[in-house]
VOGU-3710 file (C-alpha; in Angstrom, 3 decimals, decimal comma):
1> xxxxxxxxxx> 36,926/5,170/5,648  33,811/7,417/4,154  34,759/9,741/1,599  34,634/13,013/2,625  34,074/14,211/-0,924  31,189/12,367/-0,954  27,611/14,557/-1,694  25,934/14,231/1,414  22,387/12,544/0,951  20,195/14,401/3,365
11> xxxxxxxxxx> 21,375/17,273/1,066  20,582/15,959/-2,202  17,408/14,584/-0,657  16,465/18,465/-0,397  17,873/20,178/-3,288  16,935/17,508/-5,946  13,892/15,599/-4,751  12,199/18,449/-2,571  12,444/16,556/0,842  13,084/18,481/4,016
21> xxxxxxxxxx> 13,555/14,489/5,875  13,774/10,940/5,276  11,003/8,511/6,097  11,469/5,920/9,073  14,120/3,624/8,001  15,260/5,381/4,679  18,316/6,889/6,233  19,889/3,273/7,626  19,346/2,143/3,992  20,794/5,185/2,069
31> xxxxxxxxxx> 24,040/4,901/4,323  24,437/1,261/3,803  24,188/1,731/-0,131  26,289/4,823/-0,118  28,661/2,925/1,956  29,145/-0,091/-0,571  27,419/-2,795/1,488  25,621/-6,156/0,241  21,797/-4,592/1,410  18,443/-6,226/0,968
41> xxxxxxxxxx> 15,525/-3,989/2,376  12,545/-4,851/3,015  10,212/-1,985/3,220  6,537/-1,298/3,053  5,161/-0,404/-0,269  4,692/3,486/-0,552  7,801/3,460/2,075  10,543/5,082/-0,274  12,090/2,200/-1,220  13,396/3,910/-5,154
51> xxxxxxxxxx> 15,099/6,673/-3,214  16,876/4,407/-1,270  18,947/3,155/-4,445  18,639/6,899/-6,372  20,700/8,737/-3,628  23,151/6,665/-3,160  23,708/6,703/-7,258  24,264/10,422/-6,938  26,458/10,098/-4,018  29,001/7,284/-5,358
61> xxxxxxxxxx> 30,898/7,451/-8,819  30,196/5,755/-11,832  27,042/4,264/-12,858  24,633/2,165/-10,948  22,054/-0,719/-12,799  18,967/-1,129/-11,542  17,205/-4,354/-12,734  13,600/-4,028/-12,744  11,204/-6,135/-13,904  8,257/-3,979/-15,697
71> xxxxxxxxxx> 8,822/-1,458/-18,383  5,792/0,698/-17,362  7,602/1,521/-13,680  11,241/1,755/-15,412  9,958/4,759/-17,396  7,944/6,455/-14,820  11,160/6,128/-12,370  13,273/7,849/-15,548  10,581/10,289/-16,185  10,782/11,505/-12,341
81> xxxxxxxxxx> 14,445/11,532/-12,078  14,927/13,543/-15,275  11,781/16,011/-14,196  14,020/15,892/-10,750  17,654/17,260/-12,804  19,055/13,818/-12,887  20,578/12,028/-15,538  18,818/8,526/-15,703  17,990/6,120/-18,661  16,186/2,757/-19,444
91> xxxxxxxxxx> 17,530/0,547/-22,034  14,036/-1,713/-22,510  12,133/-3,496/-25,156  9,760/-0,643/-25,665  12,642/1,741/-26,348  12,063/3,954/-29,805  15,872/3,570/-31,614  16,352/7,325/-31,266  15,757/6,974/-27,421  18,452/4,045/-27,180
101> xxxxxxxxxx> 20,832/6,121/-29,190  20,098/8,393/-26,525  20,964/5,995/-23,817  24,137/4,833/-25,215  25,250/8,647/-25,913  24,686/9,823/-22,023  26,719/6,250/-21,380  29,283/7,590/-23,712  29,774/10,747/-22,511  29,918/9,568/-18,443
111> xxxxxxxxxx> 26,919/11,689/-18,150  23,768/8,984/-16,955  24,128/8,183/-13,120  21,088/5,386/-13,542  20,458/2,487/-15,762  17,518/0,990/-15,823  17,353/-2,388/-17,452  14,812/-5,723/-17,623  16,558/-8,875/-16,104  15,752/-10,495/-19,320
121> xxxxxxxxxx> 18,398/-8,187/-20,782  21,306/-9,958/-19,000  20,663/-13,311/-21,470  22,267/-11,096/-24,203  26,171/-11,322/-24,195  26,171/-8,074/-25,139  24,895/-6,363/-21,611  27,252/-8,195/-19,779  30,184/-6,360/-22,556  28,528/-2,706/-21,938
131> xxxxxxxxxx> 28,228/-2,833/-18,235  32,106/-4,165/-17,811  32,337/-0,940/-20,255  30,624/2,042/-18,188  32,106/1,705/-15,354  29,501/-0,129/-12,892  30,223/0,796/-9,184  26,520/-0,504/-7,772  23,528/-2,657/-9,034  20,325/-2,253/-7,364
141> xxxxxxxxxx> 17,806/-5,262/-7,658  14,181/-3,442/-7,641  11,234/-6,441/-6,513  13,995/-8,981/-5,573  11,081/-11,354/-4,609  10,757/-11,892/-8,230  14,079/-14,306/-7,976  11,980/-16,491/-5,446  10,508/-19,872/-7,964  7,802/-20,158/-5,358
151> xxxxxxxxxx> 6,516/-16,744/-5,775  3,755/-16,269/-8,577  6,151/-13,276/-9,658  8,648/-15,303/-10,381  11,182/-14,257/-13,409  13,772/-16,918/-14,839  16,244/-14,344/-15,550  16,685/-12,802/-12,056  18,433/-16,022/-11,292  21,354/-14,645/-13,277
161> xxxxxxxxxx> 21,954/-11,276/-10,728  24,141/-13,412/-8,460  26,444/-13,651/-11,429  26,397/-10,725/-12,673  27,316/-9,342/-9,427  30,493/-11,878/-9,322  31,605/-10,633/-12,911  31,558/-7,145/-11,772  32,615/-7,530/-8,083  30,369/-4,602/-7,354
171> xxxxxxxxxx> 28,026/-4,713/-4,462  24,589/-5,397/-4,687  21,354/-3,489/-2,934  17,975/-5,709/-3,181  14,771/-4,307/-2,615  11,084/-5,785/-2,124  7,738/-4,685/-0,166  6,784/-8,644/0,420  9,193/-11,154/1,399  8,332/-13,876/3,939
181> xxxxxxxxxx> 10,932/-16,027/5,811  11,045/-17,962/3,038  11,392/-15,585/0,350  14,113/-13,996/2,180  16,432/-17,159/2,453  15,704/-17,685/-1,222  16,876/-13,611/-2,040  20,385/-14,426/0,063  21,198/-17,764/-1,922  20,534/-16,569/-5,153
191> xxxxxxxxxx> 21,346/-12,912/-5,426  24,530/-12,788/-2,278  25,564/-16,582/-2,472  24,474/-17,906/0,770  26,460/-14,747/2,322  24,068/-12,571/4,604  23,737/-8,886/3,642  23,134/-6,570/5,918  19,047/-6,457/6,341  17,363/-3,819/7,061
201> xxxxxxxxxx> 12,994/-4,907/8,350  11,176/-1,809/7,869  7,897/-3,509/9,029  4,627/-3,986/6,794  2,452/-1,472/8,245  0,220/1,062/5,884  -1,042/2,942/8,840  -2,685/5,038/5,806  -4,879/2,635/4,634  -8,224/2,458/6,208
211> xxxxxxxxxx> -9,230/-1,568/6,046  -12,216/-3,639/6,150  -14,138/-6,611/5,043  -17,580/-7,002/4,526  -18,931/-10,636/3,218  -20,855/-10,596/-0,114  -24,496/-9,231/-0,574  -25,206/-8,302/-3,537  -21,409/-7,601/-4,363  -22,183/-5,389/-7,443
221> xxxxxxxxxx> -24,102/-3,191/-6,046  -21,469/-3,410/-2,795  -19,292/-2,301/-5,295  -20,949/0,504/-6,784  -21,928/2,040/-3,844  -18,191/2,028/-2,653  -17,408/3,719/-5,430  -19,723/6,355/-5,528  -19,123/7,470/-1,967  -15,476/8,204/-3,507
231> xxxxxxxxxx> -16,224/9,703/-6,856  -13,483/11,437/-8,733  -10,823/9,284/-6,769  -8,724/6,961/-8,403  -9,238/3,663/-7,712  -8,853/0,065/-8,213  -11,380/-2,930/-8,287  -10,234/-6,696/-8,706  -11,710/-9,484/-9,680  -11,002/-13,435/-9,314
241> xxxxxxxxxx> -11,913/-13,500/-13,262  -11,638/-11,854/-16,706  -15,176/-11,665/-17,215  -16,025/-10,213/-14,796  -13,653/-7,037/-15,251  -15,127/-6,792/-18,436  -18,924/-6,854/-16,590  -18,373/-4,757/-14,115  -16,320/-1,764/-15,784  -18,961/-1,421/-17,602
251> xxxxxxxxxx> -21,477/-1,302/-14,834  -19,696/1,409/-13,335  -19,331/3,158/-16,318  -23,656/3,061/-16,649  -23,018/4,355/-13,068  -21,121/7,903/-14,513  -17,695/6,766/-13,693  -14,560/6,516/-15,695  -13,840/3,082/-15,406  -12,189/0,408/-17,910
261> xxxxxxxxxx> -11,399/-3,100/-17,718  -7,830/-4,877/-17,568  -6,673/-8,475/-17,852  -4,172/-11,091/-19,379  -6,330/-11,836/-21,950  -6,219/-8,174/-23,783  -3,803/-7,491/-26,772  -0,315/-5,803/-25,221  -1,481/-2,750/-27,134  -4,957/-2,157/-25,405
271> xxxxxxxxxx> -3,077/-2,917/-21,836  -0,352/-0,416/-22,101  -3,387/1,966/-23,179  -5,294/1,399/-19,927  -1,834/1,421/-17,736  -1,095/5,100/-19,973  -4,449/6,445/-18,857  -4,342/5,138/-15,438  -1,286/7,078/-15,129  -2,374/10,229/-16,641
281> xxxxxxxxxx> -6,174/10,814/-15,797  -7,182/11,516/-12,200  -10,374/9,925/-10,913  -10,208/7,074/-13,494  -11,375/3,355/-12,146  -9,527/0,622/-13,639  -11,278/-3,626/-13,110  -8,894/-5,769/-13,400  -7,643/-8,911/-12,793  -3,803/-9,541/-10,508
291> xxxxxxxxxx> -1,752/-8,757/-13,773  -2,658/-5,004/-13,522  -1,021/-2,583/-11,090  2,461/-3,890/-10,228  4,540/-2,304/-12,591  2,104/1,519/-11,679  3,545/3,979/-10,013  0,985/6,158/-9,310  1,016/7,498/-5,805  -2,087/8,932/-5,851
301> xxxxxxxxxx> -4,477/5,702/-5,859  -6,938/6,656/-2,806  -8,970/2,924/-2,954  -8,463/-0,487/-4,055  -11,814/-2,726/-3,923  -11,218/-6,464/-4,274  -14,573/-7,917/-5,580  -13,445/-11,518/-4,712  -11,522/-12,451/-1,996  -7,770/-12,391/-2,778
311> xxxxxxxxxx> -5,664/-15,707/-3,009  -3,449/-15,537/0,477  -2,192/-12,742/2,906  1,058/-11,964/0,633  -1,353/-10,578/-2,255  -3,911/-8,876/-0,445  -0,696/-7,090/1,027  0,547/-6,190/-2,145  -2,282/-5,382/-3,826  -3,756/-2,773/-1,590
321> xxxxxxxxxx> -0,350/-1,527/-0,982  -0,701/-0,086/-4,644  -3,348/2,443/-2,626  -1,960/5,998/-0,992  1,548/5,449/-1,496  2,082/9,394/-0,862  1,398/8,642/2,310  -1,945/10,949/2,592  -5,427/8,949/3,517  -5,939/6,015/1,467
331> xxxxxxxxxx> -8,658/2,925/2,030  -8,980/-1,068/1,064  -12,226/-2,894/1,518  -12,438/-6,463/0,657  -15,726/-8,723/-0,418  -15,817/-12,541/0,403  -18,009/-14,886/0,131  -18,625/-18,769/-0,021  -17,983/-19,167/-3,879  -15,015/-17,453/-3,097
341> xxxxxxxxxx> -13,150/-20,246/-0,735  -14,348/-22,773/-3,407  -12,510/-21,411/-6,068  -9,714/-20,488/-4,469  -9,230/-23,908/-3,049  -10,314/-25,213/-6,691  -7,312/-23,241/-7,660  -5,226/-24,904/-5,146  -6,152/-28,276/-5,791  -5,616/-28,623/-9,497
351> xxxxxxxxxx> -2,253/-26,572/-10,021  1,004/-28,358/-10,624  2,479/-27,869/-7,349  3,950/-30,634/-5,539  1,671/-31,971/-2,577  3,572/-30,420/0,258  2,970/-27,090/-1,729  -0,080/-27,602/-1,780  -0,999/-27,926/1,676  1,078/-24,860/2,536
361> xxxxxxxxxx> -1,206/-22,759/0,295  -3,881/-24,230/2,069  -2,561/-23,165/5,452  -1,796/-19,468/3,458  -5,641/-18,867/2,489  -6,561/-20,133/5,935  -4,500/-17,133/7,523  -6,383/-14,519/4,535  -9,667/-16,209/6,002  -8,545/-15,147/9,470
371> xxxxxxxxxx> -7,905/-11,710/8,375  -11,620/-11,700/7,113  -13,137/-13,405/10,348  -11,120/-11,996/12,736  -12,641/-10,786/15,723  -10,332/-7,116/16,883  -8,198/-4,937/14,641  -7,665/-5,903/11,374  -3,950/-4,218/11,475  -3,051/-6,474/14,219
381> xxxxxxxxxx> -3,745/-9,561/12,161  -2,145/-8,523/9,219  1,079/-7,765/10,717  1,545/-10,779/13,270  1,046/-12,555/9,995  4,231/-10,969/9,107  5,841/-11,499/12,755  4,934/-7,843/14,059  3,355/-6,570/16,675  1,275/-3,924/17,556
391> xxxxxxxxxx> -1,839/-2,491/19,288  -5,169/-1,090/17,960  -4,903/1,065/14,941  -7,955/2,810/14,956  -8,364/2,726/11,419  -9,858/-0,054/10,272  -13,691/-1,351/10,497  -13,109/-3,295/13,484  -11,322/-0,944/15,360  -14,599/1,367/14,783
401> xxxxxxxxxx> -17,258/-1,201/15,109  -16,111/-4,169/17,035  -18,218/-7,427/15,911  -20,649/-9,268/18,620  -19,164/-12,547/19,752  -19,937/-15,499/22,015  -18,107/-18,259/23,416  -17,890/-20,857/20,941  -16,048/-23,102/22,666  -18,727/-26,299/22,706
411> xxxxxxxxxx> -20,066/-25,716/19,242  -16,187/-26,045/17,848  -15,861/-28,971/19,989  -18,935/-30,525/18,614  -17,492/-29,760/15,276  -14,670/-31,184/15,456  -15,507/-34,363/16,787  -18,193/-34,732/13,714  -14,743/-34,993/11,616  -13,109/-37,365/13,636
421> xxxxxxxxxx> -15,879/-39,658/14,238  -16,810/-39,281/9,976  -13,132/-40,468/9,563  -12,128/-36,757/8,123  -13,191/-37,761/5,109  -16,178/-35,073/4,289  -16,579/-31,689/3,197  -18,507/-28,878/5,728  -21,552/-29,706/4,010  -22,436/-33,209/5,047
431> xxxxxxxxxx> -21,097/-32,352/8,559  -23,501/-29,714/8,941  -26,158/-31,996/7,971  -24,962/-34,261/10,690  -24,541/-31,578/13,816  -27,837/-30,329/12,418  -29,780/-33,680/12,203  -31,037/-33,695/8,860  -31,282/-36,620/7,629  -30,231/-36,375/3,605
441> xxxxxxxxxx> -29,614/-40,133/1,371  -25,936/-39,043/1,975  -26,175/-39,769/5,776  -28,432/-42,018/5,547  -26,436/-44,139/3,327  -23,339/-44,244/5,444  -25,431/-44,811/8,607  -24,247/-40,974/9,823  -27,613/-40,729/11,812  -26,030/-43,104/14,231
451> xxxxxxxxxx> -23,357/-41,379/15,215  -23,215/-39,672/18,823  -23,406/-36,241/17,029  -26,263/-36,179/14,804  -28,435/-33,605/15,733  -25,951/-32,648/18,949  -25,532/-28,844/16,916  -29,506/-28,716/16,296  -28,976/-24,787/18,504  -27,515/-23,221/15,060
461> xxxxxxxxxx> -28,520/-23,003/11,659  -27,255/-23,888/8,793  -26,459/-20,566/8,076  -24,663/-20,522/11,433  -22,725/-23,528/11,135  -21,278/-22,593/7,844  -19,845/-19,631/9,438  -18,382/-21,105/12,400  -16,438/-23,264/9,987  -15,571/-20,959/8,344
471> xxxxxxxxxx> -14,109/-19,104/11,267  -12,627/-22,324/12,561  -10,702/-22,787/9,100  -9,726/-19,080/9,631  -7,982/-20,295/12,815  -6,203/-23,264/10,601  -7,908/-25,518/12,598  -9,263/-27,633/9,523  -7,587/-28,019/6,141  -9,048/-29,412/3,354
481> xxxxxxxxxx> -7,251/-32,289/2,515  -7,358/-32,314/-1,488  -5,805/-36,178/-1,772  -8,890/-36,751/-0,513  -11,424/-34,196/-2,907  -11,465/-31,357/-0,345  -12,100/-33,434/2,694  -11,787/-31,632/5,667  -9,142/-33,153/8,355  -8,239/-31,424/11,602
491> xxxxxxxxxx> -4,519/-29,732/12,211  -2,563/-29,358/15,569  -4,330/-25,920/16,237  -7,168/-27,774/16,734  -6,079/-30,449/19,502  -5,892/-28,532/22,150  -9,568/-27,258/21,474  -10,939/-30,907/21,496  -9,414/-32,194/24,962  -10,691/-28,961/26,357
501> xxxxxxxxxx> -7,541/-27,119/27,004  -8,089/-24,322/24,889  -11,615/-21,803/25,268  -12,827/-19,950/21,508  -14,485/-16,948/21,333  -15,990/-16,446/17,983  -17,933/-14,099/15,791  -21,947/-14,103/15,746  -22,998/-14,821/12,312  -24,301/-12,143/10,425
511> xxxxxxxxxx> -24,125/-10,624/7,050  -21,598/-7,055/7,373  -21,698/-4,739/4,933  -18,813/-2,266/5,488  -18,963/1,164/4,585  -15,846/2,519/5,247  -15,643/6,591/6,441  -14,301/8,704/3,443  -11,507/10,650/4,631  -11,191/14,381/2,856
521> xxxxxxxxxx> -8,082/15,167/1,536  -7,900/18,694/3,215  -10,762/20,860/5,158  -13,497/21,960/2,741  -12,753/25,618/2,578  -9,306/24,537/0,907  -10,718/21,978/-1,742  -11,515/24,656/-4,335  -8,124/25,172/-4,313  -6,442/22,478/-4,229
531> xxxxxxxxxx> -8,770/21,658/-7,667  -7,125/24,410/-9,251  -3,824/23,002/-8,247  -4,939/19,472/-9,703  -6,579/21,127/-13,057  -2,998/23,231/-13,549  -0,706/20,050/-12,803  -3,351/18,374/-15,473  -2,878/20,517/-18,345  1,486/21,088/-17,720
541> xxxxxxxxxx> 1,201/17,097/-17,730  -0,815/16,896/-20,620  1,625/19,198/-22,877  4,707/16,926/-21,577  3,051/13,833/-22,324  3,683/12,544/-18,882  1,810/11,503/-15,940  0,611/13,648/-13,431  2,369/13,207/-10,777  5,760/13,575/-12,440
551> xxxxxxxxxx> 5,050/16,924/-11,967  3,790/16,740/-8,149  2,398/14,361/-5,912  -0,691/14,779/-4,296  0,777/15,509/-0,997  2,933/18,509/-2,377  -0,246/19,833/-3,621  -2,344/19,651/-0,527  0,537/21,049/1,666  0,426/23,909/-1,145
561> xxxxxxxxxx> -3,719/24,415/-0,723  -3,030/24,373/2,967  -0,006/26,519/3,536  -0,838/28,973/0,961  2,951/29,966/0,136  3,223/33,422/-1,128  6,745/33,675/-2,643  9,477/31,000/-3,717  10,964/30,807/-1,243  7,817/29,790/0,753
571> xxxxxxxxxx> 7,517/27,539/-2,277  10,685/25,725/-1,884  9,605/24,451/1,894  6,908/22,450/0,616  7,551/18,676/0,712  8,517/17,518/-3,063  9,358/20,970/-4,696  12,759/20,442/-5,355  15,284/22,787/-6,855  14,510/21,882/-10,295
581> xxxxxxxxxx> 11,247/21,632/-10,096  10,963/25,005/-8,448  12,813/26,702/-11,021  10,130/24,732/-13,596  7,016/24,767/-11,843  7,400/27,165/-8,958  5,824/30,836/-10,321  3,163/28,981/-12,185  1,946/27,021/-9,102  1,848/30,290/-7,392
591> xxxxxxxxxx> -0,324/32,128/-10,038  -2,833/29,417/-9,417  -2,724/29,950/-5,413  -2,561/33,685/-6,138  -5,289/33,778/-8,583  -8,260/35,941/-7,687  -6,213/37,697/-5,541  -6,290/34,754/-3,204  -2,966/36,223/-1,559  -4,415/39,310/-0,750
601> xxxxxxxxxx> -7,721/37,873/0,935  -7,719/35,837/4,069  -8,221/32,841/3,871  -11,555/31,364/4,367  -11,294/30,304/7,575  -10,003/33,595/9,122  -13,077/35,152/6,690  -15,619/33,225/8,798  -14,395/34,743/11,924  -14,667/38,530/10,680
611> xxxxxxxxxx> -16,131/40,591/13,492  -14,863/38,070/16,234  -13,304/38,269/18,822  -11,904/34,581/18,087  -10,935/36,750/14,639  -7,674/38,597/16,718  -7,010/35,329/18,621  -6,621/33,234/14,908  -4,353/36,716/14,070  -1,810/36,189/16,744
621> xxxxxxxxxx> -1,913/32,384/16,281  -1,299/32,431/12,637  2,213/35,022/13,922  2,778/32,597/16,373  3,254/29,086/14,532  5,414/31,007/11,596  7,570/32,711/14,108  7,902/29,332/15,440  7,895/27,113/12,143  11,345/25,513/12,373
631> xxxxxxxxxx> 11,623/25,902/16,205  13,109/28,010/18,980  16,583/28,142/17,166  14,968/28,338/13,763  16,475/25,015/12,921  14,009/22,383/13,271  11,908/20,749/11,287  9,176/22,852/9,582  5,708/22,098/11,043  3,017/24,003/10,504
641> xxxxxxxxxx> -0,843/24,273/11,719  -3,826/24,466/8,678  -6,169/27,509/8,983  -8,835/25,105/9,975  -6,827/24,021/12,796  -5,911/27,647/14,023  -9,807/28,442/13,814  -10,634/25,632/15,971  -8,032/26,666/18,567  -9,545/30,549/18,559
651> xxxxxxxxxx> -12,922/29,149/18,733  -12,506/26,517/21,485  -9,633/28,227/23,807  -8,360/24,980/25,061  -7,518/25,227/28,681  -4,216/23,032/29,043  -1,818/21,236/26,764  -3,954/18,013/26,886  -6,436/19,718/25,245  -4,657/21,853/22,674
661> xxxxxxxxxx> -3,350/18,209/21,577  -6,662/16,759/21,281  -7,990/19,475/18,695  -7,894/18,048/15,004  -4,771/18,658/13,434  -2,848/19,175/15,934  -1,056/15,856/17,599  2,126/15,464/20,411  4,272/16,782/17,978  2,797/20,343/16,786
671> xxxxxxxxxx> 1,558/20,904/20,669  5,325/20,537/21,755  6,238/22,903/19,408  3,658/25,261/19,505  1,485/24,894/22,468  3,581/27,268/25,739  2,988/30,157/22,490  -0,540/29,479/21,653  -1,821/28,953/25,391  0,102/32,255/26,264
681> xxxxxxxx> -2,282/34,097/23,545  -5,276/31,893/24,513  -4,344/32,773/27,989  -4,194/36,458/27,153  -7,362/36,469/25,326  -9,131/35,336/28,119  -7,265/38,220/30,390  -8,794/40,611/28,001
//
C-alpha cells in the first residue's frame, strides 16, 4: 500500500528542480523507484534519466547510494542538487579531507538524502560497514552498462552491486542510455540475479539532433568550416587518434576558436583541466579522442563533429548523445572515409577477442557503414538498429536532400559472384581489378583473367566499384573474414541477392559534403538578450567556482529571453527556476531582462509594427495567449507563443486553423489552445 505521507514527486519536481512536467517516460520510472521496485531504465541520453533516481530519494526515507562511475559527473550531479536545496554528497578519490569530513557529518546527523560513490569504493570493507550504518533504503546504479565485460566501458567492480544489494536487501534502480539485447541480459544476471526487474524502453531517439554524414574531402578543412558556421557554440570534435587531437586543436585555434586537445595519453592533471574548462567556458571546442566526454554533464553542447568514422552504432549513439541534452536544437555530422574502414577493421583484427567476437564486431561496423550509406532518413536507420520504428524525421541531411540512386541489382550480382568464383579469399581491391578487367601481376598470376567475370563490371569505375562495396558491406552482405587477412566472404544477406530473389537499389557514387542548417537558438531580435542572460549566469558562476549551468540551463534562459517575465512570480513559471533557485537567482535575472528599461519598452517585435495596423492585432494577441496561458480553467499546462510568432500571426492573418498551425512556432498543440481566440481577433480585424 503507497504511503500516503509520502512527498508527492510531481510536486517536488516543481518546487525543487523548477519543472512544471515530466518528460515522456520519467513519470513510469519515478513511481516504480518511489514504489521500491527492482527498475532498470533505459532511456535516451539527455532524457532525464538522474531525476529519475533524485525524486524518488526525496520521496522515500533514509539514504539512497548511487554508484557512478566518473568523479567529474558525481560532482556536477552534487553541485546541482545542493544549488537545487538538497542535501547530497560524494565520497570519491578526489575528495579534499575537509569535504569528506563533511560527508560523514551530513551522514551523521541523518541530514544527506544522496550518496554518491565510485564502484571501486565497494572493494573496501569499510563501505560495506558505513552503508549497513546510514540506513540505506535504495541504491541507484548510474551507466549500468558498465557491468557488461563485453562493453569497452566495462568496470571490474560493478560486478560487486548484485551483492551489495543482497547484504542490504534494499532494492535496486539501474540506469543506462545504451544497452543492446545483450547488454540488457548481462545488467539482469549480474546486478538482479537472473530475476527480471521491471523495464521500462524509453526508445533511443534524439529528435534534437540534426544528423548527417558527408565522406572525407579534405576533412580538415571539412572540419573547420563546420565549425565556423557555429562559432561561439560549444562543441565537440573526435578523432580515431591522439595525434591528431593534438593537430587539429591547434588548427582551429589558428582559425580564432577556443579549442584544446584531450586524450589518454595526457597527465590526469592537464585532463581534469580541460574537463574544468569545458564545463565552465561557453563556446569552448574540445578534440579529443573516446576517453573525453562521458563523465560531462554539460547540457549545453550544441555539436559534436567526429573527424573519423566512429567504431560501431553503440558509440556513435553515445557519443553524439553528449550534444543538446537540454533538449533545445543540437547537431552531429560525421566524416568517413576509406582509411577509416581500414583501421577500424585493423582494430578489429588484432585485439584479443575471441574469434566469434570478432566477427560480431565485424557485423557491428557493417551496420555504422549502413548508417553512413544509407539511402532515406538517417533517424530511421539508427533506431531500427535499436529495434524501433519510425517514419521520416525531417531533420537530418537525407531527409532534406535525398541522395540519387539506381538499381544496382546486376552490378551486386556481378560482385558477388567475383567472390565466389575467387574462392572468397581476396580483399575489394583485387576484385575490382577483376570486374574492371585490368590486368595487374596479381591476376595474372592466379590466372583471374580467365574467369567468367573479368572485365563483366568494365560500366563503373574504380571509383564506383569501391563504393558499391562499400554500400554492399553496409548491407552486411560481405564480411571480411580476418582468419583469412581481411578476405572478403559473403553472409546470408547476400544469398538471396545472388539467385535473383532479392532487387538493390543503391546510392550513385559521389563525393557529399554536408553542411548541415544552423538552427538559432531564439529569433534574432531576442539574441541580445539572451547574451546578457549568458554573460550574467557567466560571472555568478565564475564567483561560485562552478559550472555554468549549475546555475541555469540553456533552455531556462531562452524561455527567459523569450517570455520576458516581469516579476517573480512570472519568474517562477519558467522551466528550471526552482524555489531555491528563485529565491538565489530570481531578482538578479530580472535586472538583466529589465535593464535599459527593457520592461517598459515593447519588445522588438511589437516595435517593428509601430504605426500598423498589424500593431493592434499583435496587442490583442499578446492579451489573448496570457489570458489563456494555462487554459480555459486556468489549470493546464503553461504554453506560451514568442513575440516573433505573434508578429507573424498579425502580419499574415491566417484564414483557418490549418494555417494558424503551419506558422513557425506555433504547432497542434499551441493552435488547440489558442487558435478559436486568435482567429476571433484575426477575424475581427478583418471586420474592421
Amino acid at each position: 500500500m503507497r504511503d500516503t505521507a509520502r512527498p508527492d514527486p510531481a510536486t517536488l519536481l516543481a518546487e525543487i528542480f523548477g519543472f512544471q512536467e515530466f518528460r515522456p517516460g520519467q513519470a513510469e520510472i519515478v513511481r516504480a523507484v518511489t514504489e521500491g521496485r527492482n527498475t532498470l531504465a533505459i532511456m535516451p541520453t539527455g532524457g532525464g534519466k538522474s531525476l529519475c533516481f533524485q525524486l524518488p530519494a526525496l520521496c522515500r526515507d533514509g539514504v539512497t547510494v548511487v554508484i557512478s562511475p566518473l568523479i567529474a559527473l558525481m560532482r556536477d550531479q552534487v553541485r546541482g542538487l545542493r544549488e537545487a536545496g538538497v542535501e547530497a554528497g560524494a565520497l570519491t578519490s578526489g575528495n579534499t579531507d575537509e569535504e569528506t569530513e563533511e560527508v560523514f557529518q551530513a551522514l551523521d546527523e541523518g541530514r544527506l538524502k544522496l550518496l554518491y560513490m565510485a564502484p571501486e569504493r565497494l572493494a573496501a570493507g569499510a563501505t560495506a560497514a558505513l552503508l549497513r550504518r546510514i540506513s540505506v533504503s535504495l541504491i541507484a546504479v548510474d551507466e549500468a552498462h558498465c557491468v557488461s565485460q563485453w562493453g569497452h566501458d566495462f568496470r571490474p567492480d560493478y560486478l560487486r552491486i548484485g551483492e551489495l544489494r543482497r547484504s542490504l536487501g534494499v532494492p535496486l534502480a539501474a540506469f543506462t542510455a545504451t544497452a543492446d539485447e545483450e547488454t540488457r541480459a548481462e545488467i539482469v544476471q549480474r546486478l538482479f540475479d537472473g530475476q527480471p526487474p521491471e523495464t521500462f524502453l524509453r526508445g533511443f531517439d534524439r529528435p534534437n539532433i540534426h544528423l548527417g554524414f558527408a565522406a572525407k574531402d579534405g576533412p580538415r578543412e571539412q572540419i573547420l568550416r563546420y565549425a565556423a558556421a557555429r562559432r561561439g557554440q560549444s562543441g565537440i570534435v573526435y578523432c580515431g587518434t591522439r595525434a591528431k587531437t593534438e593537430t587539429l586543436s591547434q588548427a582551429l585555434r589558428e582559425a580564432g576558436h577556443q579549442a584544446l586537445y584531450y586524450h589518454g595519453g595526457m597527465e590526469a592533471g592537464d585532463r581534469r583541466e580541460v574537463e574544468t574548462r569545458f564545463q565552465r567556458d561557453d563556446g569552448l571546442i574540445v578534440v579529443a579522442t573516446v576517453a573525453f566526454g562521458m563523465g560531462i554533464d554539460k547540457p549545453d553542447i550544441r555539436w559534436v563533429a567526429h573527424a573519423d568514422l566512429p567504431k560501431s552504432i553503440e558509440s556513435y549513439y553515445q557519443e553524439i548523445g553528449r550534444a543538446g541534452r537540454d533538449g533545445a536544437p543540437a547537431e552531429a555530422m560525421t566524416l568517413y572515409g576509406a582509411d577509416d574502414i581500414r583501421y577500424r577493421r585493423t582494430q578489429i583484427d588484432e585485439g584479443a577477442a575471441p574469434s566469434e567476437r570478432k566477427a560480431a564486431d565485424h557485423g557491428r561496423l557493417n551496420a555504422l557503414l549502413g548508417l553512413a550509406e544509407a539511402l532515406a532518413c538517417r533517424r530511421q536507420v539508427l533506431l531500427a538498429y535499436f529495434g524501433e520504428e519510425s517514419g521520416p524525421c525531417g531533420n537530418c541531411d537525407l531527409c532534406a536532400s535525398p541522395p540519387a540512386v539506381f538499381d544496382g541489382t546486376e552490378p551486386v550480382r556481378k560482385a558477388l559472384s567475383a567472390v565466389l568464383r575467387t574462392g572468397e579469399s581476396f580483399g575489394a581491391g583485387h576484385l575490382i581489378d577483376i570486374l574492371t578487367g585490368t590486368s595487374t601481376e596479381k591476376v595474372r598470376a592466379r590466372q583471374h583473367q580467365d574467369l567468367p567475370t573479368f572485365g563483366v563490371g568494365r560500366e563503373f569505375s574504380k571509383t564506383a566499384w569501391n563504393s558499391i562495396f562499400l554500400q554492399m558491406m553496409g548491407r552486411d552482405m560481405l564480411r571480411p573474414d580476418f582468419e583469412r587477412h581481411g578476405a572478403l566472404r559473403m553472409t546470408e544477406e547476400a544469398r538471396p541477392v545472388l539467385r535473383g530473389e532479392v532487387s538493390v537499389t543503391l546510392r550513385r557514387p559521389d563525393l557529399r559534403t554536408t553542411r548541415a542548417p544552423v538552427k538559432a537558438l531564439v529569433a534574432e531580435e531576442d539574441a541580445p538578450l539572451l547574451s546578457a542572460l549568458k554573460a550574467k549566469r557567466r560571472a555568478l558562476a565564475d564567483a561560485a567556482g562552478v559550472p555554468a549551468y549549475v546555475i541555469f540551463a540553456d533552455r531556462t534562459l531562452i524561455e527567459m529571453a523569450e517570455r520576458r517575465p516581469e516579476n517573480l512570480d512570472q519568474m517562477a513559471h519558467i522551466s528550471g527556476v526552482g524555489a531555491k533557485k528563485l529565491e538565489s537567482y530570481g531578482q538578479t535575472f530580472l535586472q538583466v531582462i529589465q535593464a535599459g528599461n527593457m520592461a517598459d519598452r515593447p519588445h522588438p517585435a511589437r516595435r517593428a509594427l509601430a504605426g500598423q495596423a498589424a500593431g493592434e492585432v499583435f496587442d490583442l494577441l499578446s492579451e489573448a495567449q496570457l489570458q489563456l496561458a494555462r487554459g480555459e480553467g486556468g489549470i493546464g499546462k503553461h504554453l506560451s507563443c514568442s513575440a516573433t510568432t505573434l508578429r507573424q500571426i498579425a502580419e499574415r492573418r491566417p484564414a483557418n486553423l490549418a494555417d494558424l498551425e503551419r506558422v513557425q512556432g506555433m504547432g497542434a498543440q499551441k493552435a488547440e489552445r489558442f487558435g478559436a481566440a486568435f482567429l476571433e481577433i484575426l477575424h475581427g480585424a478583418k471586420s474592421a
